[in-house]
C-alpha positions as CSV (number, residue, x, y, z in Angstrom):
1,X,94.9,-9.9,-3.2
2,X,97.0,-13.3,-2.7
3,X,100.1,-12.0,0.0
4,X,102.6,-14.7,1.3
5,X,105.1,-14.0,3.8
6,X,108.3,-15.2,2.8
7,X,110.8,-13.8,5.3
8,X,110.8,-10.9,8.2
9,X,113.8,-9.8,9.8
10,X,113.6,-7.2,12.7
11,X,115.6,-4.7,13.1
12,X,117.1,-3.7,16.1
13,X,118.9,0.1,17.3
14,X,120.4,1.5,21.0
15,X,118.5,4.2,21.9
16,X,122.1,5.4,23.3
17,X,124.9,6.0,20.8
18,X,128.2,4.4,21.6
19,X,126.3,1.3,23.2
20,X,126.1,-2.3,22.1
21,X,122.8,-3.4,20.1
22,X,120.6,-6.0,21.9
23,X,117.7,-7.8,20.7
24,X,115.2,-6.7,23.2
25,X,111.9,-4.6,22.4
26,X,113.9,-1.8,24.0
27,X,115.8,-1.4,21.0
28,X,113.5,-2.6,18.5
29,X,113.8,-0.4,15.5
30,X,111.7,-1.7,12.9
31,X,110.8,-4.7,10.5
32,X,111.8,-5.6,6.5
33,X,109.4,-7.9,5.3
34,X,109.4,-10.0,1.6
35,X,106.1,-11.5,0.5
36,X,104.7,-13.1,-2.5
37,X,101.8,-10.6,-3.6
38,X,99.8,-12.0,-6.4
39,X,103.0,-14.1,-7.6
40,X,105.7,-10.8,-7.2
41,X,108.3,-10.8,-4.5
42,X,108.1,-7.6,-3.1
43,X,110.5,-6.1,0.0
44,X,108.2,-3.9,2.1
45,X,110.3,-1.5,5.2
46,X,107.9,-1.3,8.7
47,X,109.4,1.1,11.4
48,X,108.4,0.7,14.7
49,X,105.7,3.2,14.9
50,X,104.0,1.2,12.0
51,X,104.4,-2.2,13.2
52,X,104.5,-3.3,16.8
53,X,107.5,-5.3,18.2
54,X,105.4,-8.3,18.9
55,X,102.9,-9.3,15.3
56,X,102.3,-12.4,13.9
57,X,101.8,-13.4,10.8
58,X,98.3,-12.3,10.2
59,X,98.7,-8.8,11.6
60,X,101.9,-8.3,9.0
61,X,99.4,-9.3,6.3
62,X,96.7,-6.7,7.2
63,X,99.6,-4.0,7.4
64,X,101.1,-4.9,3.7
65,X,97.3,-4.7,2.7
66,X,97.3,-1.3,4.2
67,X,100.5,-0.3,2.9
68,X,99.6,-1.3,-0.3
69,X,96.1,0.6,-0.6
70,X,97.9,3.8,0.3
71,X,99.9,3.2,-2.7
């Protein structure tokens, strides 16, 4: 399986309604991901129980893998 990041965006939440958003790991709320798998663009969700705040690029490719399998 061929997988090539193309673009991550994280996703950020308060934990405390009515308050301003910040992009800190405090209110990191998840991750949308697209990647080239085998030549298909596909748009893969994370939230942050499933993919830490702090991944690089490798660790995102062994999650989609994951992700995937379940499938």
């Amino acid at each position: 399986m061929n997988i090539i990041i193309k673009e991550s965006k994280i996703q950020f939440k308060n934990p405390t309604i009515g308050q301003p958003t910040r992009a800190v790991e405090e209110h990191y709320n998840g991750r949308r991901i697209i990647a080239d798998v085998d030549g298909k663009e596909k748009m893969f969700r994370f939230k942050k129980d499933e993919m830490p705040f702090i991944v690089d690029e490798d660790e995102m490719i062994t999650v989609i893998e994951q992700k995937l399998a379940e499938e």
